[in-house]
C-alpha positions in Angstrom: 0.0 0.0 0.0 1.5 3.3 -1.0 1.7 5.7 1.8 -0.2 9.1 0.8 -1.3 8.1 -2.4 -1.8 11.4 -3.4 2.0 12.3 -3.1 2.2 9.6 -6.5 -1.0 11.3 -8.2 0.5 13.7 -11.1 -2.6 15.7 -10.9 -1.8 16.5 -6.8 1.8 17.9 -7.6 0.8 21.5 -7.1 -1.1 21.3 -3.7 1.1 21.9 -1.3 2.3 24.9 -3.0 -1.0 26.2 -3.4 -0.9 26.3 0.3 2.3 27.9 0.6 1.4 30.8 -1.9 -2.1 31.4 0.0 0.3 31.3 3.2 3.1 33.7 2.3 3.0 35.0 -1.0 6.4 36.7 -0.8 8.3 33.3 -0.7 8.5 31.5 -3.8 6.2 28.4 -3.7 6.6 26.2 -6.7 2.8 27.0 -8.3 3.2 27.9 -11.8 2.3 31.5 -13.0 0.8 30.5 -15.9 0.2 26.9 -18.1 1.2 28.2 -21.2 4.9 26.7 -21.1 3.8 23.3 -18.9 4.0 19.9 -20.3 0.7 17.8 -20.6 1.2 16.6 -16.8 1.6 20.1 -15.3 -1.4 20.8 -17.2 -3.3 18.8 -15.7 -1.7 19.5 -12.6 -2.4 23.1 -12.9 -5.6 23.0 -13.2 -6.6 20.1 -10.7 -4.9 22.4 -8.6 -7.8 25.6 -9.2 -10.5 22.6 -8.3 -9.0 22.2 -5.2 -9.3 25.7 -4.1 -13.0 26.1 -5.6 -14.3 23.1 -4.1 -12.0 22.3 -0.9 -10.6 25.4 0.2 -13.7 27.8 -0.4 -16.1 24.5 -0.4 -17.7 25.2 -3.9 -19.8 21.8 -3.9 -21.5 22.7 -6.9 -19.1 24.1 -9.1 -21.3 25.4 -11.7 -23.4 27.4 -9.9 -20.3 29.0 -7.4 -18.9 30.3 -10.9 -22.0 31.4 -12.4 -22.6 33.6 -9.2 -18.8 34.9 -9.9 -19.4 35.6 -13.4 -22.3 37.2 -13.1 -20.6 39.4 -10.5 -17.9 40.7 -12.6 -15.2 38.4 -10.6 -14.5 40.2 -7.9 -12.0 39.4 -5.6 -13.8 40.8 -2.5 -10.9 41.0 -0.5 -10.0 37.3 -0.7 -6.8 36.2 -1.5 -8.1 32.8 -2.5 -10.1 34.9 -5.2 -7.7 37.1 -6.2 -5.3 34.5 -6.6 -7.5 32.4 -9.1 -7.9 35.8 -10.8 -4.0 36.5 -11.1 -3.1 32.6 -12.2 -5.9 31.0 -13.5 -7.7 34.1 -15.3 -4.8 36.1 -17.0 -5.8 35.8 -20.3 -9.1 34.5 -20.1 -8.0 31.0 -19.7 -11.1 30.5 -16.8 -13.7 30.2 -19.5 -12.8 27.1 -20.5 -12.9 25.6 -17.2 -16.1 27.5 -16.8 -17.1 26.2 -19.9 -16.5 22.7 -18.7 -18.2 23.2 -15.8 -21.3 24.1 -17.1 -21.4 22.0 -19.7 -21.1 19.2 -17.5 -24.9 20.4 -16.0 -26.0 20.5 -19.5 -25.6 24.3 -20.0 -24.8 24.9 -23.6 -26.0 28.4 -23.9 -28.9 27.6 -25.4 -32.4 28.9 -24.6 -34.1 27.2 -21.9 -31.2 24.6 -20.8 -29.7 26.4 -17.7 -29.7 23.6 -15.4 -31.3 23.3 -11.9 -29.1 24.7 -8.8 -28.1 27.7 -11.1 -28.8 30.8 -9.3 -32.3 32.6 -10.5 -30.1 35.9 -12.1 -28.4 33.5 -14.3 -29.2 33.8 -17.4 -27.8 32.1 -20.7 -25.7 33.8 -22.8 -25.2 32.3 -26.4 -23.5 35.0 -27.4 -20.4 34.2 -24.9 -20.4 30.4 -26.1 -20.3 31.1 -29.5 -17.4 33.4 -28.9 -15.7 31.0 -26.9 -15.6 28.3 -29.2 -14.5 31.0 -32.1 -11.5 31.8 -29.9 -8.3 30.4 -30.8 -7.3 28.0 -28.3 -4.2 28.8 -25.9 -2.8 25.2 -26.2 -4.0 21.9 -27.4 -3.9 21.2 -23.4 -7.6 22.4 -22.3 -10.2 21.6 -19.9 -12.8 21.9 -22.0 -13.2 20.5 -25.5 -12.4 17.1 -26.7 -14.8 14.7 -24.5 -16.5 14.9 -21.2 -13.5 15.7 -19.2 -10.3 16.1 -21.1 -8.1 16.4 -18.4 -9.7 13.8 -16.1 -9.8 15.7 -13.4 -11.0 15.1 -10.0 -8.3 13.6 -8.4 -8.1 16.0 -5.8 -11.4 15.5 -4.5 -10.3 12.4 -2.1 -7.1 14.5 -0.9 -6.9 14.6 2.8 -9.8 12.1 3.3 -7.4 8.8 3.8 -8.0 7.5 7.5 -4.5 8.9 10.0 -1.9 6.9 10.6 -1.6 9.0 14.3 -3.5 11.1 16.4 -3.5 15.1 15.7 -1.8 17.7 17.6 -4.8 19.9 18.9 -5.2 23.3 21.2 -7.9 25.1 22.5 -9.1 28.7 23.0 -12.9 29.1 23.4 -13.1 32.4 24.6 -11.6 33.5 21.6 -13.3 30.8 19.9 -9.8 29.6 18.3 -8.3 26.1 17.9 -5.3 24.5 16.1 -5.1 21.4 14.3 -1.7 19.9 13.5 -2.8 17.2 11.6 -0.3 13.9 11.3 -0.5 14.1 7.4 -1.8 15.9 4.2 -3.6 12.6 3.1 -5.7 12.6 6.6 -6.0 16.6 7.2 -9.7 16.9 6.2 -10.4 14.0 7.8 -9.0 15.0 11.0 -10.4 18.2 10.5 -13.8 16.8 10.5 -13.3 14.9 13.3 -11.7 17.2 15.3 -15.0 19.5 14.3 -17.4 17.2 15.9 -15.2 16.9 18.9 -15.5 20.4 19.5 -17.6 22.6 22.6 -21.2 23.7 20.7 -20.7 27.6 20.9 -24.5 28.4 20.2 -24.9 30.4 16.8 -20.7 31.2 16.4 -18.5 29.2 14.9 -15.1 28.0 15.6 -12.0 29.3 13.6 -9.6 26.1 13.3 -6.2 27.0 11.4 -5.0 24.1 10.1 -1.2 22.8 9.6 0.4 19.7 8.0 3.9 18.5 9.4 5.3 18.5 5.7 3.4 21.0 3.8 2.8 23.9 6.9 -0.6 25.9 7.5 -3.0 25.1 5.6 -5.4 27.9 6.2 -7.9 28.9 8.9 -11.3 26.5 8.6 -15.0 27.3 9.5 -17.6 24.9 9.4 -21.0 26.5 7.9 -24.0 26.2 10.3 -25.8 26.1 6.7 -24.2 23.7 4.8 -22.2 22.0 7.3 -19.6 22.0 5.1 -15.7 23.0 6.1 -14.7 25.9 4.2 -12.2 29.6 3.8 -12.9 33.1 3.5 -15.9 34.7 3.5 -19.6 32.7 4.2 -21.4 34.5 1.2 -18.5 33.4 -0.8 -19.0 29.7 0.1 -22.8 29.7 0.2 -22.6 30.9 -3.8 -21.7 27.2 -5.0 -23.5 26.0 -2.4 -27.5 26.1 -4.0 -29.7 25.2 -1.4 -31.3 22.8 -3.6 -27.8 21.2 -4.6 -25.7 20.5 -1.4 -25.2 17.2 -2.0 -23.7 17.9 -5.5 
């Protein structure tokens, strides 16, 4: 059995420096500025590694609908650096729309009259117009997210990352006046895991929430967590953010 199997997964490689970019910015932490010189596997890479912020780091469920509600809002970063990162490496040139593109797409959303699919916020409206440009617009690379089957890229491989069961116990500390805790957990594989667990463990604190910052021995912090009373779902930033690919119809998404 291969310890950390996500440490072998291609699509993975750019994880832990996601989380040492959102950490410290200043230093430099490996994830690429751009995918326009990668090779096909840091491609992929690359863009696995925007999935796992949308859907693990700001808890985007339903990825569809938390972009429409972006798009529709002119991508703002709203103070978040998780935001404005995705807008300075993932959205320099426009190269979002084609994971966009593959995200709707994969609800059935064409662009064409009548086929927004359910969960998609009510102000969403379809816009033929953008699809047909889209698909007139020379392509950056043969490498794309969207085009060319299903899901070109196969990706998805970050979605079990951190859910493997601990070899060992956490590290944990509490501060409930503050409403503050730490989680040192015993390995990226395991950190959501032990997250959640750690989550149920913790003293109810009425209608506030806890603020857990998380760390891994190897990668260092992970981020500060909050669990939504809404969705009960783990999540960064701000609650509006996460709620937005979060449809209350669509949780389970």
């Amino acid at each position: 059995m291969i310890k950390e199997p996500w440490r072998s997964d291609t699509w993975c490689r750019f994880l832990p420096a996601l989380h040492r970019e959102l950490a410290d910015p200043r230093i430099e932490s490996g994830l690429p500025r751009s995918f326009l010189s990668l090779n096909f596997e840091d491609t992929c890479a690359w863009w696995e590694t925007l999935r796992y912020l949308l859907r693990t780091l700001l808890g985007w469920r339903n990825l569809p609908a938390g972009l429409a509600w972006w798009y529709e809002n002119g991508q703002p970063h709203l103070g978040d650096p998780r935001l404005q990162l995705v807008r300075d490496r993932w959205n320099t040139r426009g190269e979002l729309d084609y994971f966009a593109a593959r995200e709707w797409e994969s609800r059935g959303f064409t662009g064409m009259d009548g086929d927004a699919p359910l969960g998609f916020p009510d102000a969403y409206e379809t816009r033929p117009g953008w699809w047909s440009a889209l698909r007139e617009r020379p392509p950056f690379s043969e490498t794309s997210p969207w085009g060319g089957g299903y899901n070109p890229l196969h990706l998805g491989h970050s979605d079990r990352v951190g859910l493997d069961d601990p070899e060992n116990e956490p590290m944990t500390m509490l501060d409930q006046p503050n409403r503050r805790a730490v989680l040192v957990a015993s390995g990226f594989g395991s950190w959501r895991r032990q997250l959640d667990d750690f989550g149920r463990a913790l003293p109810e604190l009425g209608d506030r929430s806890w603020h857990v910052e998380v760390f891994d021995r190897s990668v260092g912090y992970l981020g500060t967590f909050r669990r939504s009373r809404e969705t009960r779902l783990w999540f960064q930033g701000k609650h509006s953010v996460h709620v937005a690919g979060n449809p209350k119809l669509d949780h389970d998404s």
